[in-house]
N, CA and C atoms of all chains as a GROMACS GRO file, in nm:
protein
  555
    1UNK      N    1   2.592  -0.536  -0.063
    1UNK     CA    2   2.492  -0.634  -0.021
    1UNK      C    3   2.352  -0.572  -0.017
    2UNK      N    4   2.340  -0.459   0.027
    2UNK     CA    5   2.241  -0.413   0.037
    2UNK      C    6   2.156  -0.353  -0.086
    3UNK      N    7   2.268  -0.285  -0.196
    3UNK     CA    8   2.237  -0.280  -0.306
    3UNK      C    9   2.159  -0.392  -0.388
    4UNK      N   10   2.201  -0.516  -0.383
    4UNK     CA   11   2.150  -0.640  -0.467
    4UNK      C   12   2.018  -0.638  -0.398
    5UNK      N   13   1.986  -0.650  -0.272
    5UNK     CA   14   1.867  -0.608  -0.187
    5UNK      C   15   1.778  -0.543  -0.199
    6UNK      N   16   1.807  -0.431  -0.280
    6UNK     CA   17   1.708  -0.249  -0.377
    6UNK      C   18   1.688  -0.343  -0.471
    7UNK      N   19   1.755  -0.381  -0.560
    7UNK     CA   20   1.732  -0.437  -0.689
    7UNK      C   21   1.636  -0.528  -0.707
    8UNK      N   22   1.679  -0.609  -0.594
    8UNK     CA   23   1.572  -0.730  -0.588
    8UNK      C   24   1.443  -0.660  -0.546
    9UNK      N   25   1.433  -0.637  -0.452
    9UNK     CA   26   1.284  -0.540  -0.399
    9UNK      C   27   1.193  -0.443  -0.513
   10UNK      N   28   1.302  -0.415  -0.584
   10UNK     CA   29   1.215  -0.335  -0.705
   10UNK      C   30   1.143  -0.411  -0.770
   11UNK      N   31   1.162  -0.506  -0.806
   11UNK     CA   32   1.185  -0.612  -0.886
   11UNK      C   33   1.012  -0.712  -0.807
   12UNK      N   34   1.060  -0.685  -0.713
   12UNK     CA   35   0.956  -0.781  -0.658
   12UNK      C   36   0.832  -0.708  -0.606
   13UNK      N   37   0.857  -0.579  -0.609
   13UNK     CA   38   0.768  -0.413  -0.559
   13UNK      C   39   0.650  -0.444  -0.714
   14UNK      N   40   0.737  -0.450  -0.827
   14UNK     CA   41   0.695  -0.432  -0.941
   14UNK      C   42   0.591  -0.531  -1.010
   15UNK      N   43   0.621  -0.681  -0.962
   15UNK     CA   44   0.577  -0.779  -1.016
   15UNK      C   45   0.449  -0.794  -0.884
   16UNK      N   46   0.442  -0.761  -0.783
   16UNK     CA   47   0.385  -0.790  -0.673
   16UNK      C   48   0.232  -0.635  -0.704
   17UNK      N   49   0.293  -0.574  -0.774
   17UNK     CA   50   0.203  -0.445  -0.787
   17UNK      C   51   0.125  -0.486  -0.935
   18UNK      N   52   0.160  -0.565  -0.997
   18UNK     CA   53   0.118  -0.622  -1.141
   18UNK      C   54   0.046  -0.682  -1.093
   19UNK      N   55   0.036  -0.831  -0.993
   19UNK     CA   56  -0.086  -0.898  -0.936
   19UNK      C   57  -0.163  -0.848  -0.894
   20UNK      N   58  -0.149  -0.735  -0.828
   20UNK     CA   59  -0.283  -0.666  -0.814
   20UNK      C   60  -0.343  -0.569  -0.833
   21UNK      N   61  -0.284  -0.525  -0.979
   21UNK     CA   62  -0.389  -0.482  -1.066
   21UNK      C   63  -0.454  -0.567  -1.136
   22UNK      N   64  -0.405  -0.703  -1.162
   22UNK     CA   65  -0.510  -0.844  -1.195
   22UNK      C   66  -0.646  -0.836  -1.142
   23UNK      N   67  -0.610  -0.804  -0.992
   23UNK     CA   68  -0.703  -0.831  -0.894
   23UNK      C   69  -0.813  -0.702  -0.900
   24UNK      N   70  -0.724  -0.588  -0.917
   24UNK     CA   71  -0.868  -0.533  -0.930
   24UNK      C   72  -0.903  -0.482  -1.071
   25UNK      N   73  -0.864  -0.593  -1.194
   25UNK     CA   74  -0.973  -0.604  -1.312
   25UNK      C   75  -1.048  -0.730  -1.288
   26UNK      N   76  -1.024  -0.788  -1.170
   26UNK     CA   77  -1.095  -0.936  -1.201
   26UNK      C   78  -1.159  -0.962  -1.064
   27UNK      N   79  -1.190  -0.846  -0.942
   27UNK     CA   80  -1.210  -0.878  -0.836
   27UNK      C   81  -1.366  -0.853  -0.830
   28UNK      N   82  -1.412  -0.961  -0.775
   28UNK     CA   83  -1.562  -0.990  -0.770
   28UNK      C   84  -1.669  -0.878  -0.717
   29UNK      N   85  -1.593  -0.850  -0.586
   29UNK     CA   86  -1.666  -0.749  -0.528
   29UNK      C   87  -1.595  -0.601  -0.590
   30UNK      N   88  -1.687  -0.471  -0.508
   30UNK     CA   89  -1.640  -0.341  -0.511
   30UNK      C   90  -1.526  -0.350  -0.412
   31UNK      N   91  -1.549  -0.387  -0.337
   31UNK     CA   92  -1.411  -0.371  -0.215
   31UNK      C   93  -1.319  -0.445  -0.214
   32UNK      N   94  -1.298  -0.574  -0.342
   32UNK     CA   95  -1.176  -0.631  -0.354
   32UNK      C   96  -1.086  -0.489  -0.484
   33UNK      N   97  -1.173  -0.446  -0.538
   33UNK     CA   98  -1.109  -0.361  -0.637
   33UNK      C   99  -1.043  -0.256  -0.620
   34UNK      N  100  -1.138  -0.200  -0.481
   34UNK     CA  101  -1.068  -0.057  -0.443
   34UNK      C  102  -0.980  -0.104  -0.357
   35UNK      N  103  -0.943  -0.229  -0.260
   35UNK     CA  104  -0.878  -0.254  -0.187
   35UNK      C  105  -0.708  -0.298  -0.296
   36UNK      N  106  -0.753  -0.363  -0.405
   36UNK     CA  107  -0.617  -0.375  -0.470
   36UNK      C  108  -0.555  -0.228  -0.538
   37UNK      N  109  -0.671  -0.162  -0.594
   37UNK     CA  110  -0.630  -0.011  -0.594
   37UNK      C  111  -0.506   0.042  -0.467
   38UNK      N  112  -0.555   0.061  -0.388
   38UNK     CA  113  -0.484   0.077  -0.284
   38UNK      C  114  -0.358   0.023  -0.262
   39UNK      N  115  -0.350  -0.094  -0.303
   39UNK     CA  116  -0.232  -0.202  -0.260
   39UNK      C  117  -0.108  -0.115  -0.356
   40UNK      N  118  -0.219  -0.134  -0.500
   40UNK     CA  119  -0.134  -0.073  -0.580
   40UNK      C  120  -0.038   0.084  -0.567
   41UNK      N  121  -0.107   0.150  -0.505
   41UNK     CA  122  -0.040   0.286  -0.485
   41UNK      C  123   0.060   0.285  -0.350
   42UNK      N  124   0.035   0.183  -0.273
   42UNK     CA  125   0.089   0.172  -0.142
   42UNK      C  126   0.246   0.128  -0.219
   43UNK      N  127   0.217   0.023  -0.292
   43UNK     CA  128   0.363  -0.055  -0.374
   43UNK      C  129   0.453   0.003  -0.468
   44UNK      N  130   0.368   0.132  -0.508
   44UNK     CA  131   0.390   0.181  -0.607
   44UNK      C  132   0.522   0.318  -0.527
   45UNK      N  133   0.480   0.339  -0.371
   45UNK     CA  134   0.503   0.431  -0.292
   45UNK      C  135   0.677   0.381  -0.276
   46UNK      N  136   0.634   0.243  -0.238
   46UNK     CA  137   0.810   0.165  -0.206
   46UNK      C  138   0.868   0.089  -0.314
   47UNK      N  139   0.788   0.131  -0.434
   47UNK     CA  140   0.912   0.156  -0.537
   47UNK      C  141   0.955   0.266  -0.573
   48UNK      N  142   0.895   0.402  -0.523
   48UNK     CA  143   0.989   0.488  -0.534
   48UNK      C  144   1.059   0.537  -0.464
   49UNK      N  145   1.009   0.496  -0.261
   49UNK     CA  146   1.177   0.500  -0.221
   49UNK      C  147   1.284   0.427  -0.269
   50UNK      N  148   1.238   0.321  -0.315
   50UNK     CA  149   1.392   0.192  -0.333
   50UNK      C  150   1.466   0.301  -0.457
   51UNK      N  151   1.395   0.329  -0.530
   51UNK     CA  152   1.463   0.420  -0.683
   51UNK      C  153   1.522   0.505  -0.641
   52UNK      N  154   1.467   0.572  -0.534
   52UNK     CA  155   1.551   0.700  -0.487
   52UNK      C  156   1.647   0.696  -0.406
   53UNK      N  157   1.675   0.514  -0.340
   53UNK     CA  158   1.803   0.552  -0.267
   53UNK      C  159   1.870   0.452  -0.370
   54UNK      N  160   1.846   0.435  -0.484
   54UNK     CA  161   1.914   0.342  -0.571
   54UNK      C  162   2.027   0.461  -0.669
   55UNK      N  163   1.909   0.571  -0.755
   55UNK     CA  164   1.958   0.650  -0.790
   55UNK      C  165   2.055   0.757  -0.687
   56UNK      N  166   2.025   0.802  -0.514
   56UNK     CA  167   2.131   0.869  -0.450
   56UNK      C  168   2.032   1.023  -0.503
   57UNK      N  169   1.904   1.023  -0.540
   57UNK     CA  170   1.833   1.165  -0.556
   57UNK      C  171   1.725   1.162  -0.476
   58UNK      N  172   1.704   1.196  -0.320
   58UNK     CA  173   1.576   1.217  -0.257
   58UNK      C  174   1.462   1.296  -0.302
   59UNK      N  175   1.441   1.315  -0.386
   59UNK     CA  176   1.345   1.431  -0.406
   59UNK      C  177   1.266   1.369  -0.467
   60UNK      N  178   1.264   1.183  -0.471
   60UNK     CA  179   1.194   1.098  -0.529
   60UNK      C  180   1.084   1.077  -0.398
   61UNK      N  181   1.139   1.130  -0.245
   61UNK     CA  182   1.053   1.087  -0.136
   61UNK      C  183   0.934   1.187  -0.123
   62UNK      N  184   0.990   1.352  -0.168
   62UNK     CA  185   0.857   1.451  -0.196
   62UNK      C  186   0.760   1.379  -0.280
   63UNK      N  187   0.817   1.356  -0.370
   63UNK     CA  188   0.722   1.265  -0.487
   63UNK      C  189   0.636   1.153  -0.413
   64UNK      N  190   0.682   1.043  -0.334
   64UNK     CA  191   0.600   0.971  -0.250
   64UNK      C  192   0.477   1.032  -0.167
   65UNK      N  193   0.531   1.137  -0.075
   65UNK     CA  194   0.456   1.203  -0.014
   65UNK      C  195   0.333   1.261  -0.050
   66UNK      N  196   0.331   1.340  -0.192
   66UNK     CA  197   0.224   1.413  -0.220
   66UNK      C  198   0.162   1.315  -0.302
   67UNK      N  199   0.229   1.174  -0.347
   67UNK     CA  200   0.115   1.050  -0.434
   67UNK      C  201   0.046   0.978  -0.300
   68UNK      N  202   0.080   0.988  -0.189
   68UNK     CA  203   0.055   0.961  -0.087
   68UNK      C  204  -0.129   0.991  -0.072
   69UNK      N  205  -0.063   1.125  -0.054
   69UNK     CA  206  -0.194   1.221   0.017
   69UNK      C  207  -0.344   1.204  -0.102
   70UNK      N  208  -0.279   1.236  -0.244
   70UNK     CA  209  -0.344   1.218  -0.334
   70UNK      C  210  -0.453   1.135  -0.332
   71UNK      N  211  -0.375   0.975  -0.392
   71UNK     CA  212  -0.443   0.886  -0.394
   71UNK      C  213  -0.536   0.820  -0.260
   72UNK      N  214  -0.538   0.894  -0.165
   72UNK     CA  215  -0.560   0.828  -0.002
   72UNK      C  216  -0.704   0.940  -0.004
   73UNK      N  217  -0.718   1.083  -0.043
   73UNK     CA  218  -0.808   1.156  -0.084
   73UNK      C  219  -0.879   1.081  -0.196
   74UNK      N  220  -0.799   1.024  -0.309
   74UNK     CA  221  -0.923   1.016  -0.416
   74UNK      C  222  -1.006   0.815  -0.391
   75UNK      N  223  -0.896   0.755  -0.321
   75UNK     CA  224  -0.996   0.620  -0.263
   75UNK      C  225  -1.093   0.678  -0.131
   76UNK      N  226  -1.066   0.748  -0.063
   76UNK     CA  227  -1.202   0.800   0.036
   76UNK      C  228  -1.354   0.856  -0.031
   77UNK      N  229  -1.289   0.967  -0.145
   77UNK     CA  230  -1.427   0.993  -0.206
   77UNK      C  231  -1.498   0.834  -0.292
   78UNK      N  232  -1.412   0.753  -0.360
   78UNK     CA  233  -1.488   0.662  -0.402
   78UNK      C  234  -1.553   0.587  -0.347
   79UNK      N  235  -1.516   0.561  -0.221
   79UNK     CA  236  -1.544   0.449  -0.109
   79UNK      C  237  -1.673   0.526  -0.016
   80UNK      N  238  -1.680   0.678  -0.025
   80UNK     CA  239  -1.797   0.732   0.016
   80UNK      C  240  -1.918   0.766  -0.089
   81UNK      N  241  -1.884   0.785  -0.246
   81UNK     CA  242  -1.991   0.754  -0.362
   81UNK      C  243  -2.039   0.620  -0.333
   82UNK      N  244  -1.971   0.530  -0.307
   82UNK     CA  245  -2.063   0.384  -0.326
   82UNK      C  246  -2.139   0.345  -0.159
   83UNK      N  247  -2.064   0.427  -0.075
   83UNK     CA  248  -2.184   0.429   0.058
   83UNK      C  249  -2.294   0.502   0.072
   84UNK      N  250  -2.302   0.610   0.004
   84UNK     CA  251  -2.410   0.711   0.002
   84UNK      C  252  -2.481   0.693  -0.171
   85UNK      N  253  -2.437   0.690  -0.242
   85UNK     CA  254  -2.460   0.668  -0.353
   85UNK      C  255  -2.476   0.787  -0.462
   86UNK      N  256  -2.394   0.918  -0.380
   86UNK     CA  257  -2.349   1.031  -0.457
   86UNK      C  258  -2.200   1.058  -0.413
   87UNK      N  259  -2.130   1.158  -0.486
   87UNK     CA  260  -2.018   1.230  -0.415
   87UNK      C  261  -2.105   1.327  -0.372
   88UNK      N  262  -2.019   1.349  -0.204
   88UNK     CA  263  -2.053   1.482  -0.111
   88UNK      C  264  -2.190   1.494  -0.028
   89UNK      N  265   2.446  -0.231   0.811
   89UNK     CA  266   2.403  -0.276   0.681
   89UNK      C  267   2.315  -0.449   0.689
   90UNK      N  268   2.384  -0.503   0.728
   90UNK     CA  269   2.334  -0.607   0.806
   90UNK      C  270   2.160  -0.636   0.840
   91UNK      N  271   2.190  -0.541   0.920
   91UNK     CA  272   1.996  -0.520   0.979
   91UNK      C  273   1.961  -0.435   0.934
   92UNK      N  274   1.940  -0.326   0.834
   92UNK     CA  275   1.858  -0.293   0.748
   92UNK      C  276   1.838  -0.388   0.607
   93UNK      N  277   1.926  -0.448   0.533
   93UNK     CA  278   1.856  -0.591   0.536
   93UNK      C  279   1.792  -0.673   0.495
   94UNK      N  280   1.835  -0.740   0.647
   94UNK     CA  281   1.747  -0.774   0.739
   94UNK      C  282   1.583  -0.709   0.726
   95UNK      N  283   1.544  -0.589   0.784
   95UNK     CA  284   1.407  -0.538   0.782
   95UNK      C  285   1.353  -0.527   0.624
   96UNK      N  286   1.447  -0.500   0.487
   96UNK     CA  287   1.463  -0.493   0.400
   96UNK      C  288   1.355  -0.624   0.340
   97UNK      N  289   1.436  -0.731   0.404
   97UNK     CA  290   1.385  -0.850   0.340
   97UNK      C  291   1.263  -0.918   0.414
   98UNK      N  292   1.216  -0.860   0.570
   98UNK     CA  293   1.100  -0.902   0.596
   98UNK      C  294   0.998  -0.810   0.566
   99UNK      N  295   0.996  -0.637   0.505
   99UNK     CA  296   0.932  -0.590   0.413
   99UNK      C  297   0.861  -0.629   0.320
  100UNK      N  298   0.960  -0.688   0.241
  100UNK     CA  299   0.962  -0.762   0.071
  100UNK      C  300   0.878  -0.929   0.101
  101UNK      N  301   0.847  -0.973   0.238
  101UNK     CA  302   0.806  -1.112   0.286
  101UNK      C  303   0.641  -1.014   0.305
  102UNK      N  304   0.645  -0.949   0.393
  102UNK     CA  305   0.532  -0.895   0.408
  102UNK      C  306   0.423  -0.859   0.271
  103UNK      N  307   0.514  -0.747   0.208
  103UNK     CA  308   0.399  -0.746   0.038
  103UNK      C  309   0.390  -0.852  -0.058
  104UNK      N  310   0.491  -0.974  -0.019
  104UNK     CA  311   0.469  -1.060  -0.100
  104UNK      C  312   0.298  -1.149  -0.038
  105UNK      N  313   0.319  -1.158   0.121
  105UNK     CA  314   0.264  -1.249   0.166
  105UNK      C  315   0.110  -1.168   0.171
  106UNK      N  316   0.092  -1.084   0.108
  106UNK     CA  317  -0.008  -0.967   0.108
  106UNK      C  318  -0.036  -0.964   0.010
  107UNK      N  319   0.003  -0.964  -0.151
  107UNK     CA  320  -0.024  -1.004  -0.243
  107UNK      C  321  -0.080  -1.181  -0.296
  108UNK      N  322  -0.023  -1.218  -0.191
  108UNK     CA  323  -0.069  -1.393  -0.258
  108UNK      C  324  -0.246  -1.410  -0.140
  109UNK      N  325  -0.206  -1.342  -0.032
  109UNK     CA  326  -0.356  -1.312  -0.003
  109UNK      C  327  -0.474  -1.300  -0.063
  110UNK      N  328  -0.449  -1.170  -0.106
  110UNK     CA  329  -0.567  -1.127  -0.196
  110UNK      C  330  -0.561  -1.206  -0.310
  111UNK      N  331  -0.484  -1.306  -0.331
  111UNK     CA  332  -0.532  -1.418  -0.471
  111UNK      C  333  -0.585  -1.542  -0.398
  112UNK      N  334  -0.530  -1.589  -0.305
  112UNK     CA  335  -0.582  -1.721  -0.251
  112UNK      C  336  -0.688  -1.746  -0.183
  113UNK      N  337  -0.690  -1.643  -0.076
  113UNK     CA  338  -0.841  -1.652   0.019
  113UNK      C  339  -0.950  -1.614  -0.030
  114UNK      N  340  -1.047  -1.692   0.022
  114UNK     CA  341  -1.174  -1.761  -0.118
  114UNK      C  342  -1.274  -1.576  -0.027
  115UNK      N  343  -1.233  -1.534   0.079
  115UNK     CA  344  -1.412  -1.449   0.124
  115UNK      C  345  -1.326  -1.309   0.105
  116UNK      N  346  -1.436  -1.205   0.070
  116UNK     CA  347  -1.381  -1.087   0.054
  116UNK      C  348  -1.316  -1.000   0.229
  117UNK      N  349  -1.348  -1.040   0.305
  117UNK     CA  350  -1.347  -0.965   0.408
  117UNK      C  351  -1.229  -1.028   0.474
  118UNK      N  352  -1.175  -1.184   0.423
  118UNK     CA  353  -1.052  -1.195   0.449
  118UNK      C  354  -0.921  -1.177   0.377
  119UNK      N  355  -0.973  -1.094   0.238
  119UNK     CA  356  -0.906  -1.077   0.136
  119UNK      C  357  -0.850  -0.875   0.218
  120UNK      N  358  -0.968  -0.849   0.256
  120UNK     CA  359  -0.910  -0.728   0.311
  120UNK      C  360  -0.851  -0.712   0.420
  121UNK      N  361  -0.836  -0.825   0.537
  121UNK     CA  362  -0.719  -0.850   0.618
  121UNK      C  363  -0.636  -0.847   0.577
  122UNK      N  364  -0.570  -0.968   0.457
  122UNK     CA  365  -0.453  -0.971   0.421
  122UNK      C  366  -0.447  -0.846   0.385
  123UNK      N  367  -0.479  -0.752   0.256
  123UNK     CA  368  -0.459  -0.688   0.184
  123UNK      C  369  -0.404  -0.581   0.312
  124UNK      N  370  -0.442  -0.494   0.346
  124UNK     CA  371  -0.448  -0.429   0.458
  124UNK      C  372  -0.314  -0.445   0.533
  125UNK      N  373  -0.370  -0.517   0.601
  125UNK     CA  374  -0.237  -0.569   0.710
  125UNK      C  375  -0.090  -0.564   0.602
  126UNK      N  376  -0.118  -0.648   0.516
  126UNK     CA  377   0.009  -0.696   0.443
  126UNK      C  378   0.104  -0.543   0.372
  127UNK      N  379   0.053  -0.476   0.342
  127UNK     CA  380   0.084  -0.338   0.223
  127UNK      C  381   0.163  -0.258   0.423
  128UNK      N  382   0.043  -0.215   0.487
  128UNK     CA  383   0.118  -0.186   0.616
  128UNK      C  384   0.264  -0.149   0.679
  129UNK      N  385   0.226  -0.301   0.712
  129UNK     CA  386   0.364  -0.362   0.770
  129UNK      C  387   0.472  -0.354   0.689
  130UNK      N  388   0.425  -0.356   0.554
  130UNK     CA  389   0.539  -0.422   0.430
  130UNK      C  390   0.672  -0.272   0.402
  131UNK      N  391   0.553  -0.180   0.398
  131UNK     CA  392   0.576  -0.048   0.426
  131UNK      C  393   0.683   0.016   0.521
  132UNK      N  394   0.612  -0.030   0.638
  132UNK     CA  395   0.656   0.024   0.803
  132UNK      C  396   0.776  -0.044   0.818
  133UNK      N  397   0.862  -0.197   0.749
  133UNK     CA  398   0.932  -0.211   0.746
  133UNK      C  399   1.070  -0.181   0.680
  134UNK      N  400   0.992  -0.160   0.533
  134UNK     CA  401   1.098  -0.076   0.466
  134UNK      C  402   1.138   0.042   0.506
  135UNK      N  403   1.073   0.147   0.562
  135UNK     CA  404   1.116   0.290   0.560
  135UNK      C  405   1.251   0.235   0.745
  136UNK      N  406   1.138   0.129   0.771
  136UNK     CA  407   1.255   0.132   0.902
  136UNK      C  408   1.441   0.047   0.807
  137UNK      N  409   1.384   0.016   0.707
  137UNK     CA  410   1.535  -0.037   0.663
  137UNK      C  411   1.608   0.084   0.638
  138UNK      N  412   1.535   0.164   0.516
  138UNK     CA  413   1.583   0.304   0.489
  138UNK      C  414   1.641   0.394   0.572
  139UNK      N  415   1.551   0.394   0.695
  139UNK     CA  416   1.620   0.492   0.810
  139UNK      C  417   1.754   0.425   0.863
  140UNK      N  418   1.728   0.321   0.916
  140UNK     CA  419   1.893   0.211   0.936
  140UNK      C  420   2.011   0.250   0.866
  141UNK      N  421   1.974   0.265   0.731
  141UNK     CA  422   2.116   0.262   0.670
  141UNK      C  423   2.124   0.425   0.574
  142UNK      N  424   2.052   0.498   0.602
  142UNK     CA  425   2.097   0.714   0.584
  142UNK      C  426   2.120   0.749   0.699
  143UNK      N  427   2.042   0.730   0.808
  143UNK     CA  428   2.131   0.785   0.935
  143UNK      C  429   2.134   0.927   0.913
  144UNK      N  430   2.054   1.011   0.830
  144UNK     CA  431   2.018   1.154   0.815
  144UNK      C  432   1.919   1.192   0.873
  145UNK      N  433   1.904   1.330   0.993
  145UNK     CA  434   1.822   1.347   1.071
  145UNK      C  435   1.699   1.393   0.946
  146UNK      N  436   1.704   1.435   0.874
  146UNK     CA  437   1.659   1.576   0.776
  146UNK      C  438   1.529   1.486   0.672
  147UNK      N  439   1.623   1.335   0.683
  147UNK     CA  440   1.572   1.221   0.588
  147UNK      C  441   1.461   1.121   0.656
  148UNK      N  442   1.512   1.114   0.777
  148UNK     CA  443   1.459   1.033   0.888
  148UNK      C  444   1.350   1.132   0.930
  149UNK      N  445   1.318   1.244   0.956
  149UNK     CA  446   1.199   1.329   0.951
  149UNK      C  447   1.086   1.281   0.901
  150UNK      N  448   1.127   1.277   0.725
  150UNK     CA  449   1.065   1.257   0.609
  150UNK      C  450   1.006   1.125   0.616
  151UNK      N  451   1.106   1.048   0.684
  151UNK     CA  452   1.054   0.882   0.620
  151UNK      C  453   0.944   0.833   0.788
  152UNK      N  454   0.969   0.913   0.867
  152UNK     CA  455   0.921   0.912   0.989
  152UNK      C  456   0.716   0.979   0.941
  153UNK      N  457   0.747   1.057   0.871
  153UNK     CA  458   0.598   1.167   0.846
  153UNK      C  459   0.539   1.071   0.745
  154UNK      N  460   0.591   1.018   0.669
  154UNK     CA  461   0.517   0.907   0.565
  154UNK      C  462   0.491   0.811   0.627
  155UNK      N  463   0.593   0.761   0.730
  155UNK     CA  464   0.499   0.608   0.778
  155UNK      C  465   0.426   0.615   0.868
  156UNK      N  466   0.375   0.791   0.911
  156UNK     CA  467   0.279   0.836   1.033
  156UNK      C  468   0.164   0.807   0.934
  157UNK      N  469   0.165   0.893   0.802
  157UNK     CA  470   0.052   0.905   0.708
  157UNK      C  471   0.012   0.783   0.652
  158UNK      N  472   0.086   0.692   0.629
  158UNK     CA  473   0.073   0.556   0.569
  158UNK      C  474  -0.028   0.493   0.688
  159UNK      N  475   0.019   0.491   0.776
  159UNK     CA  476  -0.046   0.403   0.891
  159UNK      C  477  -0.192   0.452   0.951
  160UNK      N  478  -0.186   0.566   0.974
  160UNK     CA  479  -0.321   0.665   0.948
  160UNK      C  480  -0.379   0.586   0.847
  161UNK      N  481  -0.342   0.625   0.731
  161UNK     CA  482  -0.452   0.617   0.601
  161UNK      C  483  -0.503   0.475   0.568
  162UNK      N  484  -0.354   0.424   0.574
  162UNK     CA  485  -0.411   0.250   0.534
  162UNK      C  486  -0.546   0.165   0.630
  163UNK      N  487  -0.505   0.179   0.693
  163UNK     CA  488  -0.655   0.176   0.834
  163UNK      C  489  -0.758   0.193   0.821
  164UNK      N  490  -0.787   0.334   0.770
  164UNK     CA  491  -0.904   0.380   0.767
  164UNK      C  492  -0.977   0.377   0.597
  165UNK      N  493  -0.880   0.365   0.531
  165UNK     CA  494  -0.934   0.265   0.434
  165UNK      C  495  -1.025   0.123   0.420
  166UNK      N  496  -0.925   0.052   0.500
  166UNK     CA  497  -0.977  -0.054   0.472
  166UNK      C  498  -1.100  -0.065   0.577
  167UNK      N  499  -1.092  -0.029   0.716
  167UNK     CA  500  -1.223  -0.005   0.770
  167UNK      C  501  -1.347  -0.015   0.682
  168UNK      N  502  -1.301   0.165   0.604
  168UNK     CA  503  -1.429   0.217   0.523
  168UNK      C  504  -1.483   0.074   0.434
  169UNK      N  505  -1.395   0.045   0.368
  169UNK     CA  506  -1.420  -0.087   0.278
  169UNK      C  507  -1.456  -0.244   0.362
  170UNK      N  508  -1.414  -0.234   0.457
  170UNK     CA  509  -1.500  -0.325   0.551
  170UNK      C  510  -1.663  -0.309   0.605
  171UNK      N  511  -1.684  -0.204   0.644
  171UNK     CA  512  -1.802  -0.116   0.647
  171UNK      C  513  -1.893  -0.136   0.553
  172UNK      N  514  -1.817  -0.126   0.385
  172UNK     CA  515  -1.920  -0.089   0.303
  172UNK      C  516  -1.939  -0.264   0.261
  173UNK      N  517  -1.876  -0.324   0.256
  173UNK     CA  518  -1.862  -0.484   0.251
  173UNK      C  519  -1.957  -0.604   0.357
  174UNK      N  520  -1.969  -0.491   0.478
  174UNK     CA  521  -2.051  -0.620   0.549
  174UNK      C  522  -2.188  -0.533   0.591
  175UNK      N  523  -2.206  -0.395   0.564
  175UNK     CA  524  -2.367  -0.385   0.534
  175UNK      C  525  -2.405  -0.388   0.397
  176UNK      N  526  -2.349  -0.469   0.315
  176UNK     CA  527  -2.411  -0.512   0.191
  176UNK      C  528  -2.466  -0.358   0.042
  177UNK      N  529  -2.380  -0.292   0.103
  177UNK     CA  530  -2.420  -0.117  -0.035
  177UNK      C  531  -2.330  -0.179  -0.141
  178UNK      N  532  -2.320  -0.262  -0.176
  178UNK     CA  533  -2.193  -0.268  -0.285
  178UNK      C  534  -2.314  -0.306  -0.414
  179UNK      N  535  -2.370  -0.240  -0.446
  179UNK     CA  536  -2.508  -0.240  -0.587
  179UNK      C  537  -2.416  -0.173  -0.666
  180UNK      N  538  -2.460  -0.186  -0.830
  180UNK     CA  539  -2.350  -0.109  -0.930
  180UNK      C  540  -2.393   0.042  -0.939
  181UNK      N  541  -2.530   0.108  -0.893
  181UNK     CA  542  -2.522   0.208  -0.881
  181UNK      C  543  -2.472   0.283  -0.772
  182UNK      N  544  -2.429   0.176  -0.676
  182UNK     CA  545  -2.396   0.267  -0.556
  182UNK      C  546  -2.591   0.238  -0.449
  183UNK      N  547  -2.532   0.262  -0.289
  183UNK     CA  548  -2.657   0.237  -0.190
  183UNK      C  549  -2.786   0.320  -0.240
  184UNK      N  550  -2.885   0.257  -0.221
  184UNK     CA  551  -3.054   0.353  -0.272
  184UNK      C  552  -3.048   0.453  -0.169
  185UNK      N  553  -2.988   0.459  -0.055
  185UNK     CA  554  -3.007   0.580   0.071
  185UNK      C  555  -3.148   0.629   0.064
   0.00000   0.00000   0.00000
């Protein structure tokens, strides 16, 4: 039961992470773009736990972790270039 | 099995209802409520399904330190992008400072 449950969630992780990268090629403002950015890596995060307890290999959650830190570092510097209007 | 789920499927309600957000609501600053809020929760629920049904201390650590960092980060994101959204710096070169 719970299995059909991963499947479906991937499934809906996947198509739900496709809308909003729509959103941020087509989002009006700067902060609808970086905000779907975000969405995107957040969705992108719980499709790879669902894979990793689908496949039965954790070492898909290290992988979460350090796309984690990554992408959460590289939307802060962008979001501080467009407040100051340099990096740093 | 039951109630993970359960949390499983109000996860999967959460990023859905977080994704149709950011398409429907007409102002940007309520587009970053949903957005925000929705990815969150959507999150904080799944890893609580995950932990429900491994029942591994070693795993539950792991999924415990990501939804510390998730919840941290997602926040202060969208803040920043709230911030930069309602004092008006959003020019294509970036603020004149």
């Amino acid at each position: 039961m719970f299995a059909i449950g991963v499947e479906l969630g991937i499934w809906v992780l996947l198509i739900s992470a496709a809308a909003a990268m729509g959103r941020a090629f087509t989002g009006p403002a700067i902060s609808d773009r970086l905000l779907a950015i975000n969405m995107v890596t957040t969705k992108l995060v719980a499709t790879f736990l669902l894979l990793a307890w689908q496949e039965g290999n954790w070492v898909y959650l290290d992988v979460a972790l350090v796309f984690v830190l990554a992408a959460s570092v590289a939307t802060v510097a962008i979001i501080k270039y467009f407040q100051q209007g340099r990096l740093l | 099995m039951m109630i993970s789920l359960i949390f499983l499927v109000v996860g999967m309600f959460f990023f859905i209802s977080g994704t149709l957000g950011i398409w429907r609501l007409p102002d940007p600053l309520s587009r970053l409520h949903s957005g925000g809020l929705g990815d969150t929760l959507g999150l904080g629920f799944l890893l609580l399904a995950l932990i429900w049904d491994q029942g591994d201390w070693g795993l539950t650590v792991k999924f415990l330190f990501l939804g510390l960092m998730v919840i941290i980060i997602n926040p202060v994101i969208t803040h920043l992008l709230a911030s930069l959204e309602f004092k008006g710096q959003t020019g294509e070169k970036g603020g004149s400072s």
